[in-house]
C-alpha positions in Angstrom: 11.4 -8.7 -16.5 10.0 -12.4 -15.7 6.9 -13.3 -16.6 4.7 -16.0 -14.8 1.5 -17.2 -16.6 -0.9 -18.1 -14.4 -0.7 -17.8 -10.3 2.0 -20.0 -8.1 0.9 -22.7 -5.7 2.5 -20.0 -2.4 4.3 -17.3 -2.3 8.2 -17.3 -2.0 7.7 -15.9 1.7 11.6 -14.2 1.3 10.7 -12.2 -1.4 7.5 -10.5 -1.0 6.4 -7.9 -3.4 5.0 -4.4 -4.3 2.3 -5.2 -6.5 -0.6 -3.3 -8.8 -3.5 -5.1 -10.1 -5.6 -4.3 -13.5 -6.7 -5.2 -17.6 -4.2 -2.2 -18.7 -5.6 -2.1 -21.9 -3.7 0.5 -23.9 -1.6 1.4 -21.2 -3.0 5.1 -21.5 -1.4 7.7 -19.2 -3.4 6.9 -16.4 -2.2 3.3 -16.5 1.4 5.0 -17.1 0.9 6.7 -13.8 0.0 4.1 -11.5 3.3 2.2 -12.7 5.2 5.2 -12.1 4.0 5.0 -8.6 4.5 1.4 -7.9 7.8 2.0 -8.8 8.6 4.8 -6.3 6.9 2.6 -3.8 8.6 -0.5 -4.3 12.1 1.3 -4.6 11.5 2.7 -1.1 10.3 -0.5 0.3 13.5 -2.5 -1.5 10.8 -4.8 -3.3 10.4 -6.2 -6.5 7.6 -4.2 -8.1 4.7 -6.7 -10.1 1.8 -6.1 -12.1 -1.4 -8.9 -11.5 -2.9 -9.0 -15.1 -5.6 -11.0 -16.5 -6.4 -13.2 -19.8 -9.0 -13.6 -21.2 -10.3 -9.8 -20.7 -12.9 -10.5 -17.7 -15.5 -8.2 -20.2 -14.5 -11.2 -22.7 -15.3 -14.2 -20.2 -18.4 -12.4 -19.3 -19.7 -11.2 -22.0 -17.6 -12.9 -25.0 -20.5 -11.9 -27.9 -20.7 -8.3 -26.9 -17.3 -7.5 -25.2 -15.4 -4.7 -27.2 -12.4 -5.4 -28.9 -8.9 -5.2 -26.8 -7.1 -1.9 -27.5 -3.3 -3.8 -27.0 -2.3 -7.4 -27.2 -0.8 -9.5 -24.3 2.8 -8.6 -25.7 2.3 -5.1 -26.6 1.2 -4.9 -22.5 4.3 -6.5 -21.6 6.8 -4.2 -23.3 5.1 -1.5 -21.8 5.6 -2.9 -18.5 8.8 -3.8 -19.6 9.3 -0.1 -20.5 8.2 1.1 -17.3 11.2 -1.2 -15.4 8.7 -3.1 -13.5 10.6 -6.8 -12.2 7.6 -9.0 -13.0 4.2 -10.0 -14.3 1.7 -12.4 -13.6 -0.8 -13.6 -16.1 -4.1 -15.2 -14.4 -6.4 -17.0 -16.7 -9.5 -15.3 -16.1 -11.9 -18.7 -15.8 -14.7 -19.6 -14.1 -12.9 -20.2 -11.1 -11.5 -17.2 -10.2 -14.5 -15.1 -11.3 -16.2 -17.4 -8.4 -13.9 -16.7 -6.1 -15.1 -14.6 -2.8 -13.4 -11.2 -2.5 -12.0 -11.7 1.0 -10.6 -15.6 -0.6 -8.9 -13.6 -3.4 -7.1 -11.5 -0.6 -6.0 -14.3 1.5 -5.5 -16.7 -1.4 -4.6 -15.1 -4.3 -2.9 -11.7 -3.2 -1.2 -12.7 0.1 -1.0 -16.7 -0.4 -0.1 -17.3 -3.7 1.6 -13.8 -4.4 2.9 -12.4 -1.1 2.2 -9.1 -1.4 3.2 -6.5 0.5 2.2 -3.4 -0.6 -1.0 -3.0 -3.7 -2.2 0.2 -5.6 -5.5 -0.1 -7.0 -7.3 2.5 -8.7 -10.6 4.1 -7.0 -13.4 2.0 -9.0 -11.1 -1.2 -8.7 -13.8 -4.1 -8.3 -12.5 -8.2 -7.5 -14.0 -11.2 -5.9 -17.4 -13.2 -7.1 -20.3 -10.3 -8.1 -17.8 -7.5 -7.9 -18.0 -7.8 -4.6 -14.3 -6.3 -3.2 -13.1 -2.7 -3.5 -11.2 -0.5 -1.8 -12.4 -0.2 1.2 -12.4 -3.9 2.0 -8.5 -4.3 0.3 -8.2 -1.3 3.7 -9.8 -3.8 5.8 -8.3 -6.4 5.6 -4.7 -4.5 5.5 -6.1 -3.5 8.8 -6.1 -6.7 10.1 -3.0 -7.7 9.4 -0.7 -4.6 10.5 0.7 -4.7 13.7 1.0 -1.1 15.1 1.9 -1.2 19.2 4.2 -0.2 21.4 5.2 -2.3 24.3 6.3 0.8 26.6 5.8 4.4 27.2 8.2 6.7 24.9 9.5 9.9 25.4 10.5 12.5 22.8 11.0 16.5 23.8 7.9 17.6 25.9 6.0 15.0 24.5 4.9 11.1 26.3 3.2 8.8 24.9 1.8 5.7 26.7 0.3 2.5 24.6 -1.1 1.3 27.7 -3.3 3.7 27.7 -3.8 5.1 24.6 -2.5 9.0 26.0 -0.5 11.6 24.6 0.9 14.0 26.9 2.8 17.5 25.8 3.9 19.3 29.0 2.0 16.8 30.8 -1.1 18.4 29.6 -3.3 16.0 27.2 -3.7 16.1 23.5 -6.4 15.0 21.3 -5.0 13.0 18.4 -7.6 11.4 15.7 -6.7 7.8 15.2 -4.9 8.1 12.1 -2.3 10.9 13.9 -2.4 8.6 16.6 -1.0 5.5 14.4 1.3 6.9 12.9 3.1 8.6 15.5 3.2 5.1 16.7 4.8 3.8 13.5 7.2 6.5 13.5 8.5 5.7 17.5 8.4 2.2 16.9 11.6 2.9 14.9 13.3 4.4 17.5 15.1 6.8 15.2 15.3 5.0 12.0 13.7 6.5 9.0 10.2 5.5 7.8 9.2 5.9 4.1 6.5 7.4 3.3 5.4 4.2 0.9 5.9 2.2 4.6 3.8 4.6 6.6 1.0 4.4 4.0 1.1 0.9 3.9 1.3 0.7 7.9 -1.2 3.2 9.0 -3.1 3.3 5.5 -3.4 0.2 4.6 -3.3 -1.0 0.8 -4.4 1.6 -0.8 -4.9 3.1 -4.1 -5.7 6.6 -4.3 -3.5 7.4 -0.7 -0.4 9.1 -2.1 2.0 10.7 -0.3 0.7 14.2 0.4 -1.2 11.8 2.8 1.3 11.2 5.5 2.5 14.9 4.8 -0.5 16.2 5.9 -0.5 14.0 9.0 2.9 14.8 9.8 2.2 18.3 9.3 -0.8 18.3 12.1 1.5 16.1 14.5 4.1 18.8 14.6 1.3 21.5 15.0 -0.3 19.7 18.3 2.9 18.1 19.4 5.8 20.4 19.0 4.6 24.2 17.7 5.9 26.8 20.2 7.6 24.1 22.4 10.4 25.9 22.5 13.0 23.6 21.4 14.7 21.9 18.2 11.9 19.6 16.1 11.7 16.3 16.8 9.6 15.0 14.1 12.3 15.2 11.5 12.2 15.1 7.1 14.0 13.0 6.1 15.4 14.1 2.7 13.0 13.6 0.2 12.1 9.7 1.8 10.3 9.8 4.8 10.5 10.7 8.4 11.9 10.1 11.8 11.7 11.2 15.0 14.5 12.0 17.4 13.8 10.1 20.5 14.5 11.1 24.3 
């Protein structure tokens, strides 16, 4: 496992990476989890996994007369993280600096300048950026902005057409209503033409980084595409599992 104290100038652009961001004080079993997952996410998207840690304790920069004592040392941390095969660790000093830092300049700078990540888990009450002003649903945002999820021509698969130019999916040539999410990632999966798709891909492409989206996610989504797309169409699936890894869809 490497370990980096403090942040790099820029990212080495040829080697992004899967990363997960937190104190992990104790490493307790929820912390235990959410490397767990990294780790299945980062197999399946052939990245390094990484773990964005901070020292000082932000509670401790804060609040340094009243901040409660740490329940693990910086080294006891990184044998855990060791323990838990994860590739590599970076060590921010939390300083004035960073704790002034706007939440959408930490994205930009910090996670996809300076780190190049790919793919984050964060928990639900994850908070980042000056006042605790980032969560969640801004880390979705701006994921949003950044994934590129179009088709440049119609595609055919079974009974089904779908056509990006105007947004239409057709089954039998009737129409059928997809909600945006269905919608993007049946456009994922047919941008493949055939190749697999991870789940950990389709949750990052259609999802966005995202913390508490797990995998059950895209099964669900998957699960309501075959129902509008292909139940009763009288022919072999298209939408196909993949194993244990993902999906694909067999193409006309």
């Amino acid at each position: 496992m490497q370990v980096f104290r403090g942040l790099p100038d820029r990212a080495d652009r040829h080697r992004p990476i899967a990363l997960t961001i937190g104190n992990f004080d104790g490493v307790h079993r929820g912390h235990q989890a959410m490397l767990g997952r990294l780790s299945e996410a980062a197999e399946d998207l052939a990245l390094p996994s990484a773990v964005l840690t901070f020292d000082p304790h932000p509670r401790e920069f804060f609040a340094p007369g009243t901040a409660p004592p740490r329940l693990s040392t910086l080294r006891s941390k990184l044998e855990q993280f060791a323990a838990h095969g994860i590739a590599e660790v970076h060590v921010a000093r939390f300083n004035a600096a960073l704790a002034s830092l706007p939440a959408e300049r930490f994205v930009d700078d910090v996670l996809v300048r300076r780190l190049g990540t790919r793919w984050v888990l964060v928990g639900d009450d994850f908070r980042f950026g000056r006042g605790r002003s980032g969560d969640l649903a801004l880390l979705r945002r701006a994921a949003t902005g950044r994934v590129k999820n179009k088709l440049s021509a119609p595609v055919s698969f079974g009974h089904v057409h779908v056509d990006p130019g105007t947004h239409t999916v057709k089954r039998s040539g009737e129409a059928v209503t997809l909600r945006p999410k269905e919608y993007d990632l049946l456009v994922a999966l047919l941008q493949r033409r055939g190749q697999v798709a991870s789940r950990a891909e389709l949750l990052e492409e259609v999802w966005g980084y995202s913390g508490e989206v797990y995998s059950r996610t895209v099964d669900t989504h998957v699960a309501e595409l075959r129902r509008k797309l292909e139940e009763n169409a009288g022919e072999p699936q298209h939408i196909l599992t993949v194993r244990k890894t993902g999906y694909r869809i067999r193409v006309s």
